[in-house]
N, C-alpha and C positions, 0 to 999 in steps of 0.2 A: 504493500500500500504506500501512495506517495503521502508526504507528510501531512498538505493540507487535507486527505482525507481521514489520516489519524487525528487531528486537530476537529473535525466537525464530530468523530465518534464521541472525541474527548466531550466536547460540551454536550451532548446529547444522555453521552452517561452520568455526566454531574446532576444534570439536570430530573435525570429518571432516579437517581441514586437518592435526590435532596425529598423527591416524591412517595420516595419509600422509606422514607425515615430517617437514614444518615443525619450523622448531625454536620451541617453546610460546612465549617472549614477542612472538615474530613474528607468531606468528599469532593470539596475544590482542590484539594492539598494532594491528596491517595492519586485521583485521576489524574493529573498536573504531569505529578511524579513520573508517574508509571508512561504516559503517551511521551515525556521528553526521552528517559529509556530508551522506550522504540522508536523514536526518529531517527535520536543520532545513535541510536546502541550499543550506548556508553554511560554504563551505570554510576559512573565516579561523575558524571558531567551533570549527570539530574541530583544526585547528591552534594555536589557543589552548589548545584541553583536554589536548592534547598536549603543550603549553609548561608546564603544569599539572603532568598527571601528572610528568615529567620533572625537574620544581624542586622538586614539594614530596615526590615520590613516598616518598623514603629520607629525608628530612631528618632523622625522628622520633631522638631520643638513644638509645629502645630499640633500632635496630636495629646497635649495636655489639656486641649478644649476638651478632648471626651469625658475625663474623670472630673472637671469643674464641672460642666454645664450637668451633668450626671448624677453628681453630688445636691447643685442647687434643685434639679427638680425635686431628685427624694426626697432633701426638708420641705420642698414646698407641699407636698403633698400630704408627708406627714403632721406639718403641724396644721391643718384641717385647713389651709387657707383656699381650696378648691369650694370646700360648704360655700367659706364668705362670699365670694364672689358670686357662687350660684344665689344667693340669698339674695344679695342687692341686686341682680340682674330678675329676680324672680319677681321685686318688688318694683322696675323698671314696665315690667310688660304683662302685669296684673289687670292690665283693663282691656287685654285685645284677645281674641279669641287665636285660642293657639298658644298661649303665653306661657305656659311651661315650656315648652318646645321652642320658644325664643330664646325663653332666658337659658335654656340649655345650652344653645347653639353658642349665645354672646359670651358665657362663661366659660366655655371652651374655648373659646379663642381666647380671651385673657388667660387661664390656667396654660393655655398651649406656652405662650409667651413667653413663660419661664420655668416650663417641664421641659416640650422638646421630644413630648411621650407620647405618643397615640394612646399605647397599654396603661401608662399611666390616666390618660385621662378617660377611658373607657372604665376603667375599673372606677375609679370615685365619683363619675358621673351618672355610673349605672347605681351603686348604692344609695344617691343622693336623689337621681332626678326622676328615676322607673318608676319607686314605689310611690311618690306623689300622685305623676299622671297617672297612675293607674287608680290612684283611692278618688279621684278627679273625676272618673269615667273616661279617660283618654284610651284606646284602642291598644293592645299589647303589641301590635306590630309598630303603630306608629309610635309609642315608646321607646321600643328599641333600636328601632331605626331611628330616630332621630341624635341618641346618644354613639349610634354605633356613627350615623355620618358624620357628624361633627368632632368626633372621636381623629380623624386624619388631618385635621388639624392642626395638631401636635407636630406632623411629620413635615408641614409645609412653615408655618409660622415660627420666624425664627427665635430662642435659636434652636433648632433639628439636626437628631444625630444623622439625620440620612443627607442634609444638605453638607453636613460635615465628612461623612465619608465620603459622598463625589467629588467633595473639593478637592479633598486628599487625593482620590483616583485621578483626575485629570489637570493635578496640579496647578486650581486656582486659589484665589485667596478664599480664604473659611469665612472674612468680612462681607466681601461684595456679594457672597451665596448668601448669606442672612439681609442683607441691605436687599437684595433682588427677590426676596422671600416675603416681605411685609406689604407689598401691591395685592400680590396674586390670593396673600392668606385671608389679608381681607376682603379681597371680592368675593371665594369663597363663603365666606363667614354671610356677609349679605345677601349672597344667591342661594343661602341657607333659606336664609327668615326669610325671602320673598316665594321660597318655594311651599314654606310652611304656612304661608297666607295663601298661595295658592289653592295647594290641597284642603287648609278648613273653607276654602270656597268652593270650589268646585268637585272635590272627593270627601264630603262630611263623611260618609261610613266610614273614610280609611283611618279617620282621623280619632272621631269620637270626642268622649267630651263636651263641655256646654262653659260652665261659669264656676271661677273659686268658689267651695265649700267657705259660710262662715269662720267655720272653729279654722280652717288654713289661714282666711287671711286675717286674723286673727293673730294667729302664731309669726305669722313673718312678719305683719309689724313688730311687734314684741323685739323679735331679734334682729331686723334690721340695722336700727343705732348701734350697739354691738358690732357687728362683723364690715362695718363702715371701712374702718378701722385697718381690718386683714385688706377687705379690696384696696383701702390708700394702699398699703404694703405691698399689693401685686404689682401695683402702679410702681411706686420707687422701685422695684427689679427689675422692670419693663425699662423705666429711664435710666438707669446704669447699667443696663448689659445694650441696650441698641440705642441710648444715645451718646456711651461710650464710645461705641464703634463707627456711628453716624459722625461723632465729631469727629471724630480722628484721636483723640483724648485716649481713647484704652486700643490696646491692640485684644481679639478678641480674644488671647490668654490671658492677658488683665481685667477684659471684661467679664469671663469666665469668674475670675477668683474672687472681683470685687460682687458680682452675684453672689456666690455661695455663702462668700462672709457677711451680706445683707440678710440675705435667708435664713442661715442661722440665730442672726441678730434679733432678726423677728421674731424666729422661733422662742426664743428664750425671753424675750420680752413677754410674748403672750401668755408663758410658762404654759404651751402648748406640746413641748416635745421633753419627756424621760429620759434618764441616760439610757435606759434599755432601747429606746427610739430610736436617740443618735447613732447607737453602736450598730443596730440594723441598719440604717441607713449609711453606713461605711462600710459594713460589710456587702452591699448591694450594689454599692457602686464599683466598690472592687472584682466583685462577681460579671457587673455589666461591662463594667471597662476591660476585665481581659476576655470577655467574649469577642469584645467589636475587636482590638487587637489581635487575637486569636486569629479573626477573617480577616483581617486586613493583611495578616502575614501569610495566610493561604493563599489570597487574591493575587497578591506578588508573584508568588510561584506560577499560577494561574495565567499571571499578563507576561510571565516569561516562557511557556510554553506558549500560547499565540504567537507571541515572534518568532521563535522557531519553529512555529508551524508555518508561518506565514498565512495562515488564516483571514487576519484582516484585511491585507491587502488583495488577498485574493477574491475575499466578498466582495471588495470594495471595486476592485475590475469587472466582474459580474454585472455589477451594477450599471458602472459607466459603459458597458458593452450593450446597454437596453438603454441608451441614451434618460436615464430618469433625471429628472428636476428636483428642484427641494420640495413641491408639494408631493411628488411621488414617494423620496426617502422619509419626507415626516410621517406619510399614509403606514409607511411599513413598520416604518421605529414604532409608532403607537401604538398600533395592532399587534405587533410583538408584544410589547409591552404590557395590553389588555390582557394578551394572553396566557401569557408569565405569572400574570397579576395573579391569577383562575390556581398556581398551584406552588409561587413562589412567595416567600417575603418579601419587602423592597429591600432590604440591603444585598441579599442576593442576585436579586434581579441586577441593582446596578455593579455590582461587580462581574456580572456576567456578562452582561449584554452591551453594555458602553465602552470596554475595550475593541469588539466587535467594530462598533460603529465611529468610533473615534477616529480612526484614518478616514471615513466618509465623508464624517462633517467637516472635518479641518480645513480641506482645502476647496470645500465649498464655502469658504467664509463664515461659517457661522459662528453666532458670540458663544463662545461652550457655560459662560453663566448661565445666559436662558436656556441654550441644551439643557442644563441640569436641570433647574426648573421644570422644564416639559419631563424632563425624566422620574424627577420623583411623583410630582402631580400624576403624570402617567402610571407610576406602578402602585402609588396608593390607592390606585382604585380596588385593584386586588384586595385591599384590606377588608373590605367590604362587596366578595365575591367570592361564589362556592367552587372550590371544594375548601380551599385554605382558609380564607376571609379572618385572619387571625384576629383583629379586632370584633368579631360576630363572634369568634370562641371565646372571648375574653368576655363579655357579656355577657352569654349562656352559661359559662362557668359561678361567675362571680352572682347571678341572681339566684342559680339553684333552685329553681321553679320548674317544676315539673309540669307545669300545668302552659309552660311558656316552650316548644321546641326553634331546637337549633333552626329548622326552618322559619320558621315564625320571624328569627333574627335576620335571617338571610334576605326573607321579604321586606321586613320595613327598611332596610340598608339600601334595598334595588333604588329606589325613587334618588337616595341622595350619590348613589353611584351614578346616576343619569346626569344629574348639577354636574357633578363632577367633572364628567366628560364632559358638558356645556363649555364649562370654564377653561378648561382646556384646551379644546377647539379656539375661546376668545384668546387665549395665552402665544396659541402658534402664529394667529392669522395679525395678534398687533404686538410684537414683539417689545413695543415700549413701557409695555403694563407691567413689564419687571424689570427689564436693565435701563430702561429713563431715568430710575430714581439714584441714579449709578456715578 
């Protein structure tokens, strides 16, 4: 076999291997190995590339954003200040129908802000916002749909482990992916709530629901003034990690660290977080940061078997041999990507499939900021699409309702996977909606 067809088995087996369980840097790493081997079949030369990937993989000084901005979500999370926000956003949009599901959506985007989690804000949003709408009469699907779409979020509005790893992949700055990240998170965010006025307009059945219960809004004024307070505190993380980086004032590892050390600050201010808390929350980050490291030193191996397969460049001649345009390469990259979405994560996917295409776009000019952008926005949609839908398991998981199935998840998510792709399409066709603000 010539090499570039050892190169297409290679990704075809990671890709079936990550579908059947493998745990992803294994199976980027194992396959990598093994197809460099049989190219040049010389097992000290894959063993070196291994020694390679491995020393120089993480060395980069950028990649101490991961365990800050990592660090600062899990305080944020733990010291309950996702409630706050949800409270004051609950008590923002108390008089329009829909309004649980607003203030879902608006609180998400603020929690996203300074998590950077999808998982993270799926999980506290489903314990926070489900059980309301549902004692509300709000519909189970559009319940969880509504927590499950606004849940991706996280993954777009900076700062985002996933804009962070493509920066690292195609070596741009980790700043200007968060600066090009705050356009697109919030058009999102509004094509939420415009979608959620749409459906209690014209799909009442999907939606359910009528008018706050007395004794609720009852309760949220009560603890409104209260949790004021946490929301200021989201606000000042929000203004010292991205308007550090907006001014030029922090580099976003100092904007990274002066987050965490505000988030903690909070935290113990509120005397909202245990030292049993804190120690979880170190131990979790340490857990999460050497996973993403863990792939990012497989991926290495990974983009040094493509070269030796020569792989990309042979896609990339394919292509120009069918004379395609950029609206034909954006039709393919997406639709991969949709497709990907059906049974990958997104950090997988982009480590996958952007080496791939990265000799395409380059010297078709393209800005590889907004590539990113279309790339994560593109594989997030998977988050919320069967068979993986990993933010629709996190949901199912963490409500434990039996009487709510994993389908039931999968449905109310489809509606806000449609936005998504709307926004998306707006994202390719005016590219200024993220790198303008640049």
């Amino acid at each position: 076999m010539s090499p570039i067809e050892i190169g297409l088995i290679s990704v075809v087996a990671i890709v079936a291997l990550i579908y059947l369980g493998v745990y992803i840097p294994v199976a980027l790493g194992m396959v990598s190995l093994i197809s460099v081997w049989v190219i040049r079949d010389n097992p000290q030369l894959a063993m070196n590339l291994l020694k390679s990937a491995v020393a120089s993989g993480v060395r980069e000084y950028t990649y101490a954003t991961i365990p800050l901005f990592t660090f600062m979500g899990l305080i944020v999370s733990k010291a309950g200040l996702g409630k706050d926000v949800y409270v004051v956003m609950n008590s923002l949009f108390r008089r329009v129908r829909g309004d649980v599901g607003m203030a879902t959506v608006g609180a998400n985007a603020l929690f996203a802000a300074v998590t950077g989690s999808s998982i993270a804000s799926a999980s506290v949003f489903t314990k926070v916002a489900v059980p309301e709408m549902l004692e509300l009469g709000y519909t189970a699907r559009f319940a969880v749909g509504v927590v499950g779409g606004s849940s991706v979020l996280g993954m777009i509005i900076p700062p985002s482990a996933m804009l962070i790893i493509y920066a690292l992949v195609v070596e741009q700055s980790v700043g200007d992916m968060f600066l090009a990240g705050i356009v697109p998170g919030i058009m999102l965010t509004f094509a939420y709530i415009f979608a959620i006025m749409f459906m209690c307009r014209f799909t009442p059945n999907f939606v359910g629901g009528n008018a706050r219960g007395q004794k609720l809004a009852q309760a949220s004024v009560a603890v409104e003034g209260r949790h004021v307070l946490g929301c200021l505190g989201i606000g000042a993380l929000v203004a010292v990690v991205l308007g550090g980086i907006y001014t030029g004032k922090l580099t976003p590892i100092e904007s990274g660290a002066a987050g965490a050390t505000l988030a903690l600050m909070i935290a113990l201010a509120r005397r909202s977080m245990s030292a049993k808390g804190f120690w979880n929350a170190l131990l979790e980050t340490g857990h999460i940061t050497a996973s993403i490291l863990f792939l990012i030193t497989a991926a290495a191996l990974y983009q040094r078997m493509l070269g030796i397969a020569a792989l990309p460049d042979a896609i990339s001649e394919i292509l120009r041999s069918y004379n395609l345009g950029f609206v034909a390469i954006m039709v393919i990259y997406v639709l991969m990507m949709l497709f990907l979405g059906t049974i990958l994560d997104t950090a997988s996917i982009i480590l996958i499939v952007v080496p791939l295409f990265l000799p395409i776009v380059e010297p078709m000019g393209i800005d590889l900021v907004w590539f990113g952008i279309i790339t994560v926005v593109g594989a997030e949609i998977g988050l919320l699409t069967p068979p993986l839908g990993i933010s629709c398991f996190v949901i199912k998981s963490t409500l434990n309702r039996p009487d709510i199935a994993l389908k039931d998840v999968f449905m109310g998510a489809l509606p806000f996977a449609g936005v998504m792709l709307l926004v998306l399409i707006l994202l390719i066709m005016f590219p200024a909606l993220s790198i303008g603000i640049l």
